[in-house]
N, C-alpha and C positions, 0 to 999 in steps of 0.2 A: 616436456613436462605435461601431465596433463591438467587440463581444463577443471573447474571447481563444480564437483556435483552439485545438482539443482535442488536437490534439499538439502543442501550447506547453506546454497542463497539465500534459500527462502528462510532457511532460519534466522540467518546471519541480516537477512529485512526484519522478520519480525522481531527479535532482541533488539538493532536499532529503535524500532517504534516502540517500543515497551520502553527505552530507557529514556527515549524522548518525550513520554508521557508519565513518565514517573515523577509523583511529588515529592517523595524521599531522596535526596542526590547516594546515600548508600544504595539503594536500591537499582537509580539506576547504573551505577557502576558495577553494581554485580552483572548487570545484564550485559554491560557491554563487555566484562570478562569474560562471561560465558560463551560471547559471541567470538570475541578474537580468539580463544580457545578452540574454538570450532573450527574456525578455517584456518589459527595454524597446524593442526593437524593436517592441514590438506597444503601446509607452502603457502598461505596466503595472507593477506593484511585486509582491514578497512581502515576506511576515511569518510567525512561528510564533508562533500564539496559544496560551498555556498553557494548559488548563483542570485543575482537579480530576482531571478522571478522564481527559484524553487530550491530546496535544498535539495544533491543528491546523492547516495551512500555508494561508494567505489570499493568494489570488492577487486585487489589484484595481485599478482605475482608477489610475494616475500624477497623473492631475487631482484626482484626491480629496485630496492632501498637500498640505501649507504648511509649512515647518519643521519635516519629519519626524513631522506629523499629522496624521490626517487629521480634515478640518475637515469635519463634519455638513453643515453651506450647502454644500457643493458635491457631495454624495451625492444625483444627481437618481432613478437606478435602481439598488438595492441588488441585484438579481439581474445585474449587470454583474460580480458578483464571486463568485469561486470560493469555497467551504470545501474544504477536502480534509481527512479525518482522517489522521493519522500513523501514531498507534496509539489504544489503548483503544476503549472500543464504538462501532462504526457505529450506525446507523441501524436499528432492528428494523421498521420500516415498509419498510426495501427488502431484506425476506427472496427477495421472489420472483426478484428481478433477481440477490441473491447467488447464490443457489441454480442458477439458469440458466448462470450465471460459472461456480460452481463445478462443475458435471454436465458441462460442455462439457469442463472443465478433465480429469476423472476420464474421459471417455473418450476426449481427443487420447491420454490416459499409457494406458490398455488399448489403444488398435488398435497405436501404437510400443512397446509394452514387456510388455505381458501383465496378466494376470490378479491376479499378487497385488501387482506394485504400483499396480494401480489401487486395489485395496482398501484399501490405504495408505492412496492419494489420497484415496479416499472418506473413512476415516478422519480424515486432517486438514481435509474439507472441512467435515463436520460438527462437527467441533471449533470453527472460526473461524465458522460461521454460528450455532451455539446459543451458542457465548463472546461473540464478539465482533460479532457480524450484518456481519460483514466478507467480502467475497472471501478466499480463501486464500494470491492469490499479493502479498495487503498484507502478508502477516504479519511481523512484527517479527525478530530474531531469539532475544528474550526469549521470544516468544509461541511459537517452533516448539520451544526449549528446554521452554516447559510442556505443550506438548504429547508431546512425546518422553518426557518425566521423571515427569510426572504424570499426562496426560488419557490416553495409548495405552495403557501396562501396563493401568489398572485400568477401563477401558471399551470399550476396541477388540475383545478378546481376540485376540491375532493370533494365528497360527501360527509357529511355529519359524522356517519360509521367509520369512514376513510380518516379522518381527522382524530379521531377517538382514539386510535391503536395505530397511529404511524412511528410512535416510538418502537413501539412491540413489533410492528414490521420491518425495520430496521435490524434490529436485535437479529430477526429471524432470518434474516438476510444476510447476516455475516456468521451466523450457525453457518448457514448453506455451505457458505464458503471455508468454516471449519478455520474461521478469524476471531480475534479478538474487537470484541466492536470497541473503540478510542472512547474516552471522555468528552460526552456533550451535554 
């Protein structure tokens, strides 16, 4: 069988996150229609697997269920199946690959916007790689809240300018990445 395209994932993430951020519960159950609509076209289910410390969205095989389980005997290749984190910490093993996400991300926002809200960017980029070893433009809208509240005053030290427009740099920083920026 094959493997689920990578723009099924990624949609099938972002419909997660929209329907997790949604204040209308209709709303978000359209989104998550939409979503399992997507990947059964392709053979596939989700799930939000709870953990401890994060919740994570399992994109896998449709063949793997039997009455809404999945049943071990028919898991021939477990890398046929996605993790996706939600929130809480990424992977500290793919700094280099966040880091790369994020640098790319800090200078789409300097050549279209300038200077100090790239320093923003940079600001929140380091924030979600040393917090979370996550991309920046995953961030929750809890997570951009503690970053705003807590991690920018007392570590960034921005400037007066810098402080002015770190919302709008934000904003401009999930442009880049061609996301929906979360509710904060």
């Amino acid at each position: 069988m094959p493997d689920l395209p990578d723009d099924v994932a990624e949609a099938a993430e972002r419909l997660t996150r929209l329907a997790r951020e949604a204040v209308d519960e209709s709303e978000a159950d359209a989104y998550r229609r939409d979503r399992d609509r997507r990947l059964a076209d392709h053979g596939f289910r989700a799930r939000v697997r709870e953990e401890d410390a994060r919740d994570v969205l399992v994109l896998h095989p449709d063949e793997w269920v039997e009455d809404g389980t999945i049943r071990p005997d028919r898991v021939e290749d477990t890398d046929r199946a996605e993790e996706i984190p939600l929130d809480g910490p990424g992977d500290p093993d793919d700094w280099e690959s966040v880091e790369e996400h994020n640098a790319d991300l800090v200078a789409r926002v300097r050549e279209d916007h300038g200077d100090v809200h790239a320093e923003n960017v940079r600001a929140f980029a380091d924030f979600m790689s040393n917090h979370y070893a996550r991309p920046l433009d995953s961030a929750t809208g809890d997570e951009i809240r503690e970053f705003l509240h807590e991690y920018y005053p007392r570590n960034a030290w921005p400037s007066d300018e810098q402080r002015a427009v770190v919302e709008r740099s934000l904003r401009y920083a999930f442009d880049a990445a061609e996301k929906r920026v979360p509710g904060f």
